[in-house]
C-alpha positions as CSV (number, residue, x, y, z in Angstrom):
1,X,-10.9,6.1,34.9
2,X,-13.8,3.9,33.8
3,X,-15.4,3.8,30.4
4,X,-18.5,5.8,30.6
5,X,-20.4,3.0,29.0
6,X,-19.7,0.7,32.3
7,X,-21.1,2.9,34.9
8,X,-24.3,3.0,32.3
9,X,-24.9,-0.6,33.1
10,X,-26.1,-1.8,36.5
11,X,-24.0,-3.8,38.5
12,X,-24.3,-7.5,37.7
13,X,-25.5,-7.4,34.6
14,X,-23.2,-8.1,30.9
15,X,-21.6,-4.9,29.4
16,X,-20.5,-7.2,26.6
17,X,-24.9,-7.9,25.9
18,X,-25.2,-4.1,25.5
19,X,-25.4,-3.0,21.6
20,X,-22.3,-0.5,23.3
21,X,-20.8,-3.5,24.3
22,X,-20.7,-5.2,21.6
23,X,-19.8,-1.9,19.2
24,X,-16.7,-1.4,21.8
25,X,-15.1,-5.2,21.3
26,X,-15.4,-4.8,17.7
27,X,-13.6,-1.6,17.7
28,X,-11.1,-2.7,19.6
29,X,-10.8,-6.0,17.6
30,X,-10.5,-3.3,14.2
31,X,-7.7,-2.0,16.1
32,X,-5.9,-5.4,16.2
33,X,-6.9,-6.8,13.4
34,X,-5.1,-4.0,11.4
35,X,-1.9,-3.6,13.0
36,X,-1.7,-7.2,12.8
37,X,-2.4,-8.1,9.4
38,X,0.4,-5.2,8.3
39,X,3.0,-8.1,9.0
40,X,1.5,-10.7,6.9
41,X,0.2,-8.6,3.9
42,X,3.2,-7.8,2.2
43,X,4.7,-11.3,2.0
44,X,3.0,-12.2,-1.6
45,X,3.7,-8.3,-2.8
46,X,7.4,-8.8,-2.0
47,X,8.0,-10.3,-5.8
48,X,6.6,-7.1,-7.3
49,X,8.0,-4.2,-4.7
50,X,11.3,-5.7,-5.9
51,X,10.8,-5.2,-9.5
52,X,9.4,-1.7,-8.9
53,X,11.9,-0.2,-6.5
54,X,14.9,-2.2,-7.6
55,X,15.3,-4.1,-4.5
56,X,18.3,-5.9,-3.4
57,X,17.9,-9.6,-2.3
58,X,19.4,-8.8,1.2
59,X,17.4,-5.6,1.8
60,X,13.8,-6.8,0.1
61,X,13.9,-8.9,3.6
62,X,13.9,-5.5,5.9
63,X,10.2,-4.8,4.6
64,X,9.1,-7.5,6.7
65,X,12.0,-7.4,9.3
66,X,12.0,-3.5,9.9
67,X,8.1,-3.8,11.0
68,X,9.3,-6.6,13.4
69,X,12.4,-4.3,14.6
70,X,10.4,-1.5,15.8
71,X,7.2,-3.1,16.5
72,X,9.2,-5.4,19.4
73,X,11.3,-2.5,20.1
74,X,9.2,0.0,21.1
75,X,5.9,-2.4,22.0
76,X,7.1,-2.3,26.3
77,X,7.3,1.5,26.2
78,X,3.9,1.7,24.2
79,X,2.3,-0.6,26.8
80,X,4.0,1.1,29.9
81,X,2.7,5.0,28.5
82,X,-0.9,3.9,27.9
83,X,-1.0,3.6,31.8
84,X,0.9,6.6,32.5
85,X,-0.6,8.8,29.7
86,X,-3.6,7.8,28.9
87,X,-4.8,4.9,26.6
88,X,-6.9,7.0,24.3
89,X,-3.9,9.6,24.3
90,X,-1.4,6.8,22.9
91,X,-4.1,4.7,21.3
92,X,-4.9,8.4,18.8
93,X,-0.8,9.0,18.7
94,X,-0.5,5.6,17.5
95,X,-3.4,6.1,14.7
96,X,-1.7,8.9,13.5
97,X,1.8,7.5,13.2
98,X,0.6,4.1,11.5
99,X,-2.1,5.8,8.9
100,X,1.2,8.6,8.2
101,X,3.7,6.1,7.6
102,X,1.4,3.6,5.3
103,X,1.1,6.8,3.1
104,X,4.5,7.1,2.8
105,X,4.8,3.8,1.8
106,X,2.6,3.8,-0.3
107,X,4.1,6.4,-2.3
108,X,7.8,5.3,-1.5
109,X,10.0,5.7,-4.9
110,X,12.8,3.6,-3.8
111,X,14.0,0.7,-0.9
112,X,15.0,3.5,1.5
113,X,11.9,5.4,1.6
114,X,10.2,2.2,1.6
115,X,11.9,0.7,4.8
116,X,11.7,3.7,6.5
117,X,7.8,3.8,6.5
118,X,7.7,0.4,7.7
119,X,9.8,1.0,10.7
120,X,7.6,3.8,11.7
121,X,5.0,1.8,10.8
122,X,5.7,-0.6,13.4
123,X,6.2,2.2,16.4
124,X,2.6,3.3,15.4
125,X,1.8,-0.1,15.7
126,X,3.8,-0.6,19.2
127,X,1.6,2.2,20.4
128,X,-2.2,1.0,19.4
129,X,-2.2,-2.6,20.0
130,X,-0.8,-2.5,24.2
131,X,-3.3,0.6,24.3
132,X,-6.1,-1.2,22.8
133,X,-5.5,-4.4,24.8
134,X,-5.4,-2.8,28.1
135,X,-9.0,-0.9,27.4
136,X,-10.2,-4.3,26.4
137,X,-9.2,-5.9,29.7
138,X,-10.0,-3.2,31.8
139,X,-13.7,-2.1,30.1
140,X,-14.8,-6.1,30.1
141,X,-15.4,-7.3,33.6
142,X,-14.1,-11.0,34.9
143,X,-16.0,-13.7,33.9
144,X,-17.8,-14.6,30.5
145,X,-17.5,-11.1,29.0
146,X,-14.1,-11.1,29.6
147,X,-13.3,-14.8,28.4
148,X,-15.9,-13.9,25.3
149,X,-13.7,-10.4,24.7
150,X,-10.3,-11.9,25.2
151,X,-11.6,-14.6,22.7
152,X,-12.7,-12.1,19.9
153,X,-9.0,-10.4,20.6
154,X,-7.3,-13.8,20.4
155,X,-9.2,-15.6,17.4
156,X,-9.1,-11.8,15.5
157,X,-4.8,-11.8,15.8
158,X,-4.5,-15.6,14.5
159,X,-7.0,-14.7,12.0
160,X,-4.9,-11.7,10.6
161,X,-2.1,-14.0,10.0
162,X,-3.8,-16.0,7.5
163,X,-6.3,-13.2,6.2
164,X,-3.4,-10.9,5.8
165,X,-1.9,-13.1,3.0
166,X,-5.1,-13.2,0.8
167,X,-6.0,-9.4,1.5
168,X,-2.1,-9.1,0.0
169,X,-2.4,-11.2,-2.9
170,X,-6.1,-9.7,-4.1
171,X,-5.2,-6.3,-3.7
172,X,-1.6,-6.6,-5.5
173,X,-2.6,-8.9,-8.6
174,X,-6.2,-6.7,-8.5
175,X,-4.3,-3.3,-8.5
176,X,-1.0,-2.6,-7.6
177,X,1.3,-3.9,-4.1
178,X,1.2,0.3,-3.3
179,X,-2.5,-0.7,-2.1
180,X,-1.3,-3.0,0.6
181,X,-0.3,0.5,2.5
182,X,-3.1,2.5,1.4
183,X,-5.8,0.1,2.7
184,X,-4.4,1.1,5.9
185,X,-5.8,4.6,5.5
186,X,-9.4,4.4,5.0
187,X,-9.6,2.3,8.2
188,X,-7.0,4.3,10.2
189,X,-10.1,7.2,9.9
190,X,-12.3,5.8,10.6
191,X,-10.4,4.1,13.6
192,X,-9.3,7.4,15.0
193,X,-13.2,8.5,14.8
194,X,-14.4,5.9,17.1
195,X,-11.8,6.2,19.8
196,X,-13.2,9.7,20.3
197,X,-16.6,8.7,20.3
198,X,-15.9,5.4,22.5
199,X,-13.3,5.7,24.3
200,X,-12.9,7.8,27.6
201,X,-9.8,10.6,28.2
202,X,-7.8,8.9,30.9
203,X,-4.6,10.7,31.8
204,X,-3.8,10.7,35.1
205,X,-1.0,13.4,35.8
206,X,0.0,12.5,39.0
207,X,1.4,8.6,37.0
208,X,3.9,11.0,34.7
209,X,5.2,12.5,37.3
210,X,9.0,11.6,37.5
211,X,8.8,9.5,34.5
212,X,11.6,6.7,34.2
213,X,13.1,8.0,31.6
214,X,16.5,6.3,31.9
215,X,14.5,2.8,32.0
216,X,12.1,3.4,28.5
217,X,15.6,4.3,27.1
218,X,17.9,1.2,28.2
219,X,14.7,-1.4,27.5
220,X,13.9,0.0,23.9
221,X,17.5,0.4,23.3
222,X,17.5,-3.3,24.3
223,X,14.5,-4.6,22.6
224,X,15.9,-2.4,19.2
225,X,19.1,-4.3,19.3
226,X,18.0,-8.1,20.3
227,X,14.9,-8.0,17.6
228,X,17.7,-6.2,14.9
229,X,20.2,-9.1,16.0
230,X,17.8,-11.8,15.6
231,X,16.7,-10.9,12.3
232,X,20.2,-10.1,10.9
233,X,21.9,-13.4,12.5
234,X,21.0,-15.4,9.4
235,X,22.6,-13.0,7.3
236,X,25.7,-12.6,9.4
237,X,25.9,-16.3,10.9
238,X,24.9,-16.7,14.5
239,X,28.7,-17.7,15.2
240,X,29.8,-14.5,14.1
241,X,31.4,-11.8,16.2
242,X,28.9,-9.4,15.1
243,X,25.7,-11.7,15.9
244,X,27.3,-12.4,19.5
245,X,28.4,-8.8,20.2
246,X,24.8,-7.5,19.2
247,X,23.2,-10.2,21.4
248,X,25.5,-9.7,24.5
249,X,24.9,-6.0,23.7
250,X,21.5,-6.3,24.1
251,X,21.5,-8.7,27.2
252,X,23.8,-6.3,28.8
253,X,20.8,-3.4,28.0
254,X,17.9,-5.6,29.5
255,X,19.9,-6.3,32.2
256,X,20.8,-2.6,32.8
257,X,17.2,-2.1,32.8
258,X,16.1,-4.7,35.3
259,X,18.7,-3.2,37.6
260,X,17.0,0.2,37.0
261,X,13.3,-1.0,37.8
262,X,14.5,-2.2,40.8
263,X,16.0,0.8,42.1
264,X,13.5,3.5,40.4
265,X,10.6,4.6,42.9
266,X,8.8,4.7,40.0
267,X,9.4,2.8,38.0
268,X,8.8,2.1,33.9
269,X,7.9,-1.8,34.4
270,X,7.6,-2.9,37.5
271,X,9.0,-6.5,37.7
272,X,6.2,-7.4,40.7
273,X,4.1,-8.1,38.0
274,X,5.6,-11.2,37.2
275,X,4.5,-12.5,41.0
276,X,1.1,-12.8,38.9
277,X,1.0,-16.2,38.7
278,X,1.3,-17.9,35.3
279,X,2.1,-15.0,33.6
280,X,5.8,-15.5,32.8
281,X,5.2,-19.0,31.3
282,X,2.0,-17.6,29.0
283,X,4.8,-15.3,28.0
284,X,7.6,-17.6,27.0
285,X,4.6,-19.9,25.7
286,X,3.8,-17.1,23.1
287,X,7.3,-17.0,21.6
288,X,7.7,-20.4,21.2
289,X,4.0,-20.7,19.5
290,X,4.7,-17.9,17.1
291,X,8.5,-18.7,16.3
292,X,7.1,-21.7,15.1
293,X,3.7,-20.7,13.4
294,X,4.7,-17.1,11.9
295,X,7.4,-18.7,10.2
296,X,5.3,-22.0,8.9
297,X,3.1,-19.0,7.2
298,X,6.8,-17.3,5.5
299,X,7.9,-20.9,4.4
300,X,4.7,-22.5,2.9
301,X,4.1,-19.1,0.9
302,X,7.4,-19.4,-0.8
303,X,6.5,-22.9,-1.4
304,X,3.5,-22.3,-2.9
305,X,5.2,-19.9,-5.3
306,X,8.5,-20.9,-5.6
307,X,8.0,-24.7,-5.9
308,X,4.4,-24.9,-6.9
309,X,4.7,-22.0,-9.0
310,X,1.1,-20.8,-7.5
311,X,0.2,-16.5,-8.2
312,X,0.1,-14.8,-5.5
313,X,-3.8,-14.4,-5.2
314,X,-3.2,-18.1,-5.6
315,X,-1.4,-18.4,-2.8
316,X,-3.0,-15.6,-0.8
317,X,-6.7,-17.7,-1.5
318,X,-4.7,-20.6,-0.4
319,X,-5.1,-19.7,3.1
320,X,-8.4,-18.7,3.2
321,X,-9.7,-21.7,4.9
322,X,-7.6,-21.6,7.8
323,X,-9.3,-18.5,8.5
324,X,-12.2,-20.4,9.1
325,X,-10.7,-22.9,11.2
326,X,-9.1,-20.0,13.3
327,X,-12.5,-18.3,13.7
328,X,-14.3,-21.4,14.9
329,X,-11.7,-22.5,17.2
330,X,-11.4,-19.4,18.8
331,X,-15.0,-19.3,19.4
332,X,-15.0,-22.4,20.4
333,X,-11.9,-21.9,22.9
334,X,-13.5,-18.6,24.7
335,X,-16.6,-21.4,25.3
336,X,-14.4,-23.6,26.8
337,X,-12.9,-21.5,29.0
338,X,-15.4,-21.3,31.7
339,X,-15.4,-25.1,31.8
340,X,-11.6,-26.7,32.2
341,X,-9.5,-23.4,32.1
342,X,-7.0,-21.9,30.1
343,X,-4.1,-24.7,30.3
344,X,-5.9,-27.9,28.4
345,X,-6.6,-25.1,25.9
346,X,-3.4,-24.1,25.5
347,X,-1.6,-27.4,25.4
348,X,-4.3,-29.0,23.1
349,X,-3.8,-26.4,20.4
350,X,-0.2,-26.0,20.3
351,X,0.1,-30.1,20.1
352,X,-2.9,-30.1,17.4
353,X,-0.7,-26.7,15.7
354,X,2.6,-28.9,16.0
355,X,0.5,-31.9,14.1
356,X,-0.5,-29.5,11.5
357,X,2.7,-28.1,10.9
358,X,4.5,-31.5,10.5
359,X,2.0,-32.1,8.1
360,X,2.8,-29.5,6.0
361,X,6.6,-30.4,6.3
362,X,5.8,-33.7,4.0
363,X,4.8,-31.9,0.7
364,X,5.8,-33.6,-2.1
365,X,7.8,-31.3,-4.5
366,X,5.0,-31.7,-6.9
367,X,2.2,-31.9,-4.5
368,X,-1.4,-31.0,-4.9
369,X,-3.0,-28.1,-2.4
370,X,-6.2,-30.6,-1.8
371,X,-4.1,-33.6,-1.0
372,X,-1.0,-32.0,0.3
373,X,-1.9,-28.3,1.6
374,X,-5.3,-28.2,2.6
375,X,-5.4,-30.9,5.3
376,X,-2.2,-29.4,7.0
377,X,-3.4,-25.7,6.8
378,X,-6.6,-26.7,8.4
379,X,-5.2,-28.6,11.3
380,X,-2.8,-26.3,11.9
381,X,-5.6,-23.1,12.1
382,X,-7.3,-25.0,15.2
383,X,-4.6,-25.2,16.9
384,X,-3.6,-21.7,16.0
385,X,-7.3,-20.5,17.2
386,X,-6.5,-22.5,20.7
387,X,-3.2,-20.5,21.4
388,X,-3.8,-17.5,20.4
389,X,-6.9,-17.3,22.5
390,X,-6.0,-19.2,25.3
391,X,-2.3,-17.3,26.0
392,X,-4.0,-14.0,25.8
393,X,-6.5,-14.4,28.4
394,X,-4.0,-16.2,30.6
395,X,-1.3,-13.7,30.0
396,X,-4.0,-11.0,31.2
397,X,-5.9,-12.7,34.1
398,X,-5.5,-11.5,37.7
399,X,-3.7,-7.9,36.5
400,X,-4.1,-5.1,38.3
401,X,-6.1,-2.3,36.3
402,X,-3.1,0.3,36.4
403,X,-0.7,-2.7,35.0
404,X,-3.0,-3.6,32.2
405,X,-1.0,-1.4,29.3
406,X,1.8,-3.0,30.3
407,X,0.9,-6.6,30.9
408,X,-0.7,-6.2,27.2
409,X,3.0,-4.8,26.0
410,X,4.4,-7.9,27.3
411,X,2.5,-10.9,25.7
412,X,2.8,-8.8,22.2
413,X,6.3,-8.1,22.6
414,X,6.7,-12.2,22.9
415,X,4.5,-12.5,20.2
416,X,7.0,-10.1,18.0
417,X,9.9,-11.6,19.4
418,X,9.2,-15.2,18.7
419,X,7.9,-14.0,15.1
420,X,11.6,-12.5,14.4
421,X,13.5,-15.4,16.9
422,X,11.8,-17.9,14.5
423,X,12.3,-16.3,11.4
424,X,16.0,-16.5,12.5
425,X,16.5,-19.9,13.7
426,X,14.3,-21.3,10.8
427,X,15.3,-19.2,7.8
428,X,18.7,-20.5,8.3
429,X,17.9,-24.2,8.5
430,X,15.5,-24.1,5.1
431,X,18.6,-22.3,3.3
432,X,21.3,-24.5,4.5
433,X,19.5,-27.6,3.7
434,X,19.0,-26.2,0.1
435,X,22.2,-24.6,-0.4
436,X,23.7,-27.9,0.8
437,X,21.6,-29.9,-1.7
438,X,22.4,-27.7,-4.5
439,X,26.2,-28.2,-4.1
440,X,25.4,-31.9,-4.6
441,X,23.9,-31.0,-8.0
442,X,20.0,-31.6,-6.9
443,X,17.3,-29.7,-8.8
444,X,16.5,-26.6,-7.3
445,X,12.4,-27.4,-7.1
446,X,13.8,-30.3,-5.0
447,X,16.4,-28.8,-3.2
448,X,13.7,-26.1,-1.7
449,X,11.6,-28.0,-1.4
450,X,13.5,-30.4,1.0
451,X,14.9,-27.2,2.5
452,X,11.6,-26.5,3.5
453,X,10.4,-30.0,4.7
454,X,13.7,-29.4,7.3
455,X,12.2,-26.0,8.1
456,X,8.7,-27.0,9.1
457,X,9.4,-29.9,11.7
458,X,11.8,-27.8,13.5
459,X,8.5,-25.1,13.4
460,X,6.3,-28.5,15.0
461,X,9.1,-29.0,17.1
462,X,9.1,-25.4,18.8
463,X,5.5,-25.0,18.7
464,X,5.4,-29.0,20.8
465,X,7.6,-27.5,23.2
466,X,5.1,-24.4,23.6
467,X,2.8,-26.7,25.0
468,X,5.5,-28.4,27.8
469,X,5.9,-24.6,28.4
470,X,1.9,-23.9,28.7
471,X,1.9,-26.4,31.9
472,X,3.0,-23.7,33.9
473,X,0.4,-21.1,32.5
474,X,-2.4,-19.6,34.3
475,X,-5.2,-22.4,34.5
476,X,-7.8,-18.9,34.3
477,X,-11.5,-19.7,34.1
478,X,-12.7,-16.4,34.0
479,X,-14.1,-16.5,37.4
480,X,-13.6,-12.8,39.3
481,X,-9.8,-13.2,40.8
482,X,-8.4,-11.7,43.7
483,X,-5.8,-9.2,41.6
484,X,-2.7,-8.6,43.3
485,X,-1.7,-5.1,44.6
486,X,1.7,-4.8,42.5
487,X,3.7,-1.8,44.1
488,X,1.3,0.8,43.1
489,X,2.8,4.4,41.9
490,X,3.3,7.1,44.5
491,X,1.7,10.5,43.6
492,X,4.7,13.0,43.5
């Protein structure tokens, strides 16, 4: 069902230049923005949940990993029941679950109660951001309003990144890391508000009708175990009998659920949405990008504290100029899209990202944040800006309206995925360079500090790679597109 603000607009003329238009893309960019920044913000509170709760070492990492498990996890069947259910429907479920479970973190007494908000945290999460993608694609018409929208969408998720580490370190230095959860609830009101107000009540009943129930179960039970094996393997050692049985676990899962699409009459995903052209390589684009930028963010924060000894609203501020540079070049991006495509914009940033990066990977252990930081950080937010922006509207052009939930599911799970594939691969190298060093009696300063320099070019290296990858993306310039008719849903 279309919004009721379209049909107020004549045809032809720029929902996007109506003061509705313009009040629904910042909505839905609030809707991002929050879920997004949840997995950056606690990384400078992590020092002082630790002392509070009496964290372990080996479980303070499941505050950041247990978002990532059930955000990836459940992020397909999010996407897939915004088109069967209703967007608003699972965009308002979603409200309710994240603004629930950051009060009970908020108020957690101790690391159980703690980890268990954050991995219902991320299925609230798993349900807003598909739901709010899909009315973002489907409310904004091909062309400039779309390019423009897709833009807002792409620079606000790099932004949260960066923003979400300041936000962290002011409000935990300022009052206390519990406020890094209750944030969340002011905004999660006023959220739910405006989806009643803005957004129409969509459920089709004759889509739920013999629901693939057997295929939501085998591809979250899949998604579960591959994000929950990724995240464990540096723990466990990726040679390990338990990191291979949890991974061939998982494949076997996926693999069980492809078979099931393909034999379900209606199906939960259906896989003809990968004849869309481009939009398996904007996928596999997206998780190399973000394996290698999501962890450059974990790694230079522990340098900055760790090595530079910096506070954590120092090292929160620290970032704040890439926020800039990630505003501007998204801007700048969903310009540029109307002239040369999607691709160049793609390839150019993840190149100019990989540059930054690699910069970053030659700080001196006593290096200075002007000299050293700055230069890197800013670098590396333009080409940040770039990707984000340009794989989103890439990963969405040419989708048929009834596939958009789920097409939005699927560049977020990569993004999620590569976050946690990255923090895996990379984790590993920083602490087996230092641990190595260590042995062979180098200062500790030094030793993470070279740890990290290791870390960060195999980041530029993966995020380089994105952009071989990107060659095969959508080359989108926002011009109306024939959509394909992708097996559409018998009514029952």
């Amino acid at each position: 069902m279309s919004s009721p603000a379209l049909s107020a607009v004549p045809a032809g003329e720029s929902f996007l230049s109506t003061r509705r238009g313009k009040l629904t893309l910042a909505f839905l960019c609030m809707v991002g923005f929050l879920d997004f920044v949840d997995a950056s913000i606690v990384n400078v509170a992590l020092p002082s949940i630790r002392r509070d709760l009496d964290f372990s070492l080996q479980n303070l990492q499941w505050i950041l990993s247990g978002y990532l498990l059930t955000y990836g996890g459940f992020m397909l069947l999010g996407g897939r029941a915004a088109d069967l259910l209703g967007r608003r429907r699972i965009l308002v479920a979603g409200i309710v679950v994240f603004a629930s479970s950051s009060l009970m973190g908020g108020v957690a007494q101790d690391p159980a109660m703690l980890v268990s908000a954050r991995l219902v945290q991320g299925i609230g999460a798993a349900m807003m951001v598909p739901a709010a993608l899909s009315i973002l694609t489907t409310t904004f018409t091909e062309g400039r309003d779309r390019n423009t929208a897709l833009g807002a969408w792409g620079g606000i998720a790099g932004l949260a990144s960066a923003l979400g580490v300041f936000l962290g370190g002011v409000l935990t230095e300022d009052l206390n890391w519990r406020w890094v959860f209750w944030v969340n609830l002011p905004v999660s009101v006023v959220l739910l508000v405006l989806t009643f107000r803005m957004v129409d009540g969509d459920r089709d009943t004759s889509r739920s009708r013999n629901f693939d129930a057997l295929g939501a179960l085998l591809v979250t039970a899949g998604m579960l175990l591959l994000v929950f094996a990724l995240v464990k393997a540096p723990d466990q050692g990726w040679g390990s009998g338990r990191t291979i049985g949890e991974l061939a676990g998982a494949a076997a899962l996926l693999l069980g659920f492809v078979v099931n699409e393909q034999l379900h009459e209606n199906p939960l995903a259906p896989l003809s949405i990968f004849r869309v052209n481009g939009l398996g390589a904007a996928n596999v684009t997206q998780v190399m990008a973000i394996g290698g930028f999501y962890t450059m963010f974990f790694l230079v924060t522990l340098y900055m504290q760790n090595v530079l000894g910096f506070s954590q609203l120092q090292a929160g501020s620290a970032y704040l100029p890439a926020t800039a540079g990630i505003a501007i070049s998204s801007g700048v991006a969903s310009q540029l899209f109307h002239r040369i495509g999607t691709r160049p914009i793609i390839v150019a940033g993840a190149l100019i990202g990989a540059g930054g990066v690699y910069w970053l990977s030659r700080i001196p252990v006593h290096g200075s944040y002007l000299s050293d930081l700055l230069p890197g950080l800013l670098i590396m937010s333009f080409g940040l800006g770039f990707v984000f922006v340009g794989v989103n509207t890439a990963a969405n052009a040419g989708v048929p309206e009834d596939k958009a939930g789920l097409a939005a599911a699927l560049i977020n799970t990569s993004t999620w995925v590569g976050g946690a594939l990255g923090l895996a691969i990379f984790s590993v190298v920083a602490t087996t360079r230092t641990t190595h060093l260590l042995a062979q009696g180098i200062a500790s300063p030094t030793a993470l500090d070279w740890g990290f320099h290791r870390a960060l070019v195999a980041c530029s290296v993966f995020i380089a790679a994105a952009a071989v990858i990107a060659l095969r993306a959508t080359n989108t310039r926002g011009e109306p597109a024939e959509r394909l008719e992708l097996e559409p849903i018998p009514a029952q």
